[in-house]
Backbone as CSV, one residue per row, in Angstrom:
resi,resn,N_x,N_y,N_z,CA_x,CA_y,CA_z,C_x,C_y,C_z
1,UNK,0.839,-1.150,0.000,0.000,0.000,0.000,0.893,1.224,0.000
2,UNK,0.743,2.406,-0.943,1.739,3.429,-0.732,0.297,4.471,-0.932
3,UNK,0.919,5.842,-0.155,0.308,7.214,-0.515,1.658,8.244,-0.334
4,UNK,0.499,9.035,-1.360,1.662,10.292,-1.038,1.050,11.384,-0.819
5,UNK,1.823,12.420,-0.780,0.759,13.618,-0.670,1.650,14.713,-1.613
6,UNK,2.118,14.205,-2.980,2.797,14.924,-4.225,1.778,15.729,-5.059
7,UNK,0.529,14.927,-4.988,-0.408,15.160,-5.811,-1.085,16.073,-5.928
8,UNK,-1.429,16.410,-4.227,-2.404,17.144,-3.913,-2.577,18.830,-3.951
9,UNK,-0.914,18.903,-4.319,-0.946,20.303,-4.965,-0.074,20.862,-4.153
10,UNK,0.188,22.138,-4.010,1.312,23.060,-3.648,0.898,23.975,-2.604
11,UNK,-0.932,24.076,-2.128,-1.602,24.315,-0.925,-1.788,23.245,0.167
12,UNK,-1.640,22.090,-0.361,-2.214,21.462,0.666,-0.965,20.663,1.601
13,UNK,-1.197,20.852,3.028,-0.108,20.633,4.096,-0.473,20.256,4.831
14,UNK,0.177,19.075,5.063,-0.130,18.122,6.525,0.510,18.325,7.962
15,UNK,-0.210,18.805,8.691,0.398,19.379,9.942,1.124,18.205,10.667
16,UNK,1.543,19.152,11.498,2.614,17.642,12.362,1.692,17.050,13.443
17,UNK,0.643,17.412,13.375,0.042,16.197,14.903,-0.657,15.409,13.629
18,UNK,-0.948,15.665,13.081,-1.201,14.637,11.673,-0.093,13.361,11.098
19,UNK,1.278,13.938,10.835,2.231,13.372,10.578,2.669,12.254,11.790
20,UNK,2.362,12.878,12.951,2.747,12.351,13.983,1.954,10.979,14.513
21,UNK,0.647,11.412,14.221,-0.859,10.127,14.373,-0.305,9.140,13.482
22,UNK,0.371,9.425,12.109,0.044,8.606,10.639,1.632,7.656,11.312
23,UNK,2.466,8.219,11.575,4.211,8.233,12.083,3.239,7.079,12.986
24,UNK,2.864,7.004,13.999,2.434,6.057,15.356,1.657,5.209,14.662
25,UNK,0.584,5.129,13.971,0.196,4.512,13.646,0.790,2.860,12.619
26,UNK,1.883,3.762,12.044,2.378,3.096,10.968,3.499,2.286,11.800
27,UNK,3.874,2.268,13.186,4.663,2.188,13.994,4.300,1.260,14.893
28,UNK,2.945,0.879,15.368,1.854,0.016,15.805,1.912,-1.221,15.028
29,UNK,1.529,-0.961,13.848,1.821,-1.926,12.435,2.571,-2.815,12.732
30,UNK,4.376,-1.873,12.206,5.068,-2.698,12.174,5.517,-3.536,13.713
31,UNK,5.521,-3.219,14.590,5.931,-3.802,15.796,4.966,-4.635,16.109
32,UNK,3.511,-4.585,15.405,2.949,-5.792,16.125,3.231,-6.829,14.494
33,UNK,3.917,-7.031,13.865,4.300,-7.637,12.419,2.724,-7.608,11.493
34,UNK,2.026,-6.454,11.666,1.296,-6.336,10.619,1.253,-5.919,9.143
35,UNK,2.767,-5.428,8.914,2.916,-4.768,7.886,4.686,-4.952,8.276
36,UNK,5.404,-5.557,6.752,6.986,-5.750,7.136,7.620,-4.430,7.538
37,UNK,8.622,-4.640,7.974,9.555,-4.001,8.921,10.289,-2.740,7.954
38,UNK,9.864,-2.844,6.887,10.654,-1.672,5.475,9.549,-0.726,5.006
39,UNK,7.844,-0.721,6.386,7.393,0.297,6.281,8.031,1.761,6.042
40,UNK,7.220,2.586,5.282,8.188,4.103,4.986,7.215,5.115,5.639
41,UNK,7.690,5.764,6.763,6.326,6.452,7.227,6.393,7.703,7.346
42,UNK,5.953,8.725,5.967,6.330,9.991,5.758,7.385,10.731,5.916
43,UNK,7.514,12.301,6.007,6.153,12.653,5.641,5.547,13.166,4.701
44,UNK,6.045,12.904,3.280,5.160,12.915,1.998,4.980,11.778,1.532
45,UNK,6.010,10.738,1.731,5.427,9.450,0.936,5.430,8.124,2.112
46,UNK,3.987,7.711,2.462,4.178,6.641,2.579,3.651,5.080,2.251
47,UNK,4.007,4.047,2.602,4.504,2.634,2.256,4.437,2.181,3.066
48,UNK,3.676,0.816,2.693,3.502,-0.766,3.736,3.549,-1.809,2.708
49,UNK,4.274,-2.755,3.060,3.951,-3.948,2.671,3.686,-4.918,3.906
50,UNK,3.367,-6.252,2.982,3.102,-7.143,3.742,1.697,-7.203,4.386
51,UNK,0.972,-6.336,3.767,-0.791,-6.154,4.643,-1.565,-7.790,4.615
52,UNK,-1.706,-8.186,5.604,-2.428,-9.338,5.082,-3.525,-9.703,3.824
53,UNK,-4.183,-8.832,3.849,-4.773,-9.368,2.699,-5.556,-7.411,2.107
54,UNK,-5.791,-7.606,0.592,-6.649,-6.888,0.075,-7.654,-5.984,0.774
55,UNK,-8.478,-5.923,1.353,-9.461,-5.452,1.884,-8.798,-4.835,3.063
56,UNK,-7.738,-5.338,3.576,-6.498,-4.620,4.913,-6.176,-3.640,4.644
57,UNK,-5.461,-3.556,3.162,-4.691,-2.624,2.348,-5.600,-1.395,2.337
58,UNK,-7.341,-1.616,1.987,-8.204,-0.625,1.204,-8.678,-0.395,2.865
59,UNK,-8.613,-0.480,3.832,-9.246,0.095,5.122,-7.567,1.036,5.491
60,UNK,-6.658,0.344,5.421,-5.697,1.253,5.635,-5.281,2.003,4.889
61,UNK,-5.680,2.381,3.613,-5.162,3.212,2.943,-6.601,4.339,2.974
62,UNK,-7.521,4.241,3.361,-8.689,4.735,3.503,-8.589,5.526,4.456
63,UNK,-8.113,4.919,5.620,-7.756,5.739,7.007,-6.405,6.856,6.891
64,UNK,-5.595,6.012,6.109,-4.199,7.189,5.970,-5.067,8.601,5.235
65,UNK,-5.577,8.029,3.777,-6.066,9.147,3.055,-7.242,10.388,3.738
66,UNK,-7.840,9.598,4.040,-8.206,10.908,5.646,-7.632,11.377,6.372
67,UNK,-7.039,10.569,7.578,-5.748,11.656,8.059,-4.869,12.442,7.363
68,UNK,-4.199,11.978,6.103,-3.824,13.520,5.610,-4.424,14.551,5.068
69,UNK,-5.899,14.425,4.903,-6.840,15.454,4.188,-7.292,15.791,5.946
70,UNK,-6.384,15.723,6.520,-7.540,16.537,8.074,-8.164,15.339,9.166
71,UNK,-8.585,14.351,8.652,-9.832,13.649,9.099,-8.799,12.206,10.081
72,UNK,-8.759,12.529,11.427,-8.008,11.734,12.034,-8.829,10.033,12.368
73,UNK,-10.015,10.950,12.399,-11.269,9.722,13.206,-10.947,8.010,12.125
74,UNK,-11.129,8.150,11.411,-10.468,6.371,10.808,-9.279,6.098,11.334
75,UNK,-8.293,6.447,11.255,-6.855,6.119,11.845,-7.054,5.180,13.528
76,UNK,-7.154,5.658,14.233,-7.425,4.792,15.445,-8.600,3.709,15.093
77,UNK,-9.199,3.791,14.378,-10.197,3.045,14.124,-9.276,1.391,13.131
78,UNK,-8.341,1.869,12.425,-7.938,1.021,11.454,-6.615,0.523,12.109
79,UNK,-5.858,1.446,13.040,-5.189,0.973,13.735,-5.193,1.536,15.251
80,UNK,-5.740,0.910,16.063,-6.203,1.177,17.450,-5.077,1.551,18.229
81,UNK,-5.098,2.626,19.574,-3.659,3.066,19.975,-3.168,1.507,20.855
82,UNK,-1.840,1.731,21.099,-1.501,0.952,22.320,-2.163,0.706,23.602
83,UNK,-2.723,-0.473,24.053,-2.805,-0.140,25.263,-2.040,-0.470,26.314
């Protein structure tokens, strides 16, 4: 699964408690071996492999693509904090 945020133009900027949610999140992942260890986690381009399956990929890339347009609420949802 990769995103970037190249696309989105030359206005649009992802703040750092944003970067920082997407950074932890993607960090959760790899330490619990949900996604291999050569995750890339921003902060313009990032990368997972290893998602278990299809439908993993499209909930997590669903949740990233909201958190960088603003929208944090999927992110904990797709990957829940530590407890």
């Amino acid at each position: 699964m990769k995103a970037d945020t190249l696309t989105a133009g030359s206005g649009h900027a992802v703040d750092d408690a944003v970067n920082d949610a997407v950074r932890a999140a993607i960090t959760r992942l790899v330490e619990n071996r949900k996604v291999d260890l050569d995750a890339y986690a921003g902060p313009i381009y990032f990368m997972m492999q290893g998602v278990q399956s299809e439908d993993r990929a499209r909930e997590l890339a669903a949740a990233l693509h909201a958190a960088l347009y603003g929208d944090l609420g999927p992110l904990p949802r797709a990957v829940p904090p530590a407890s």
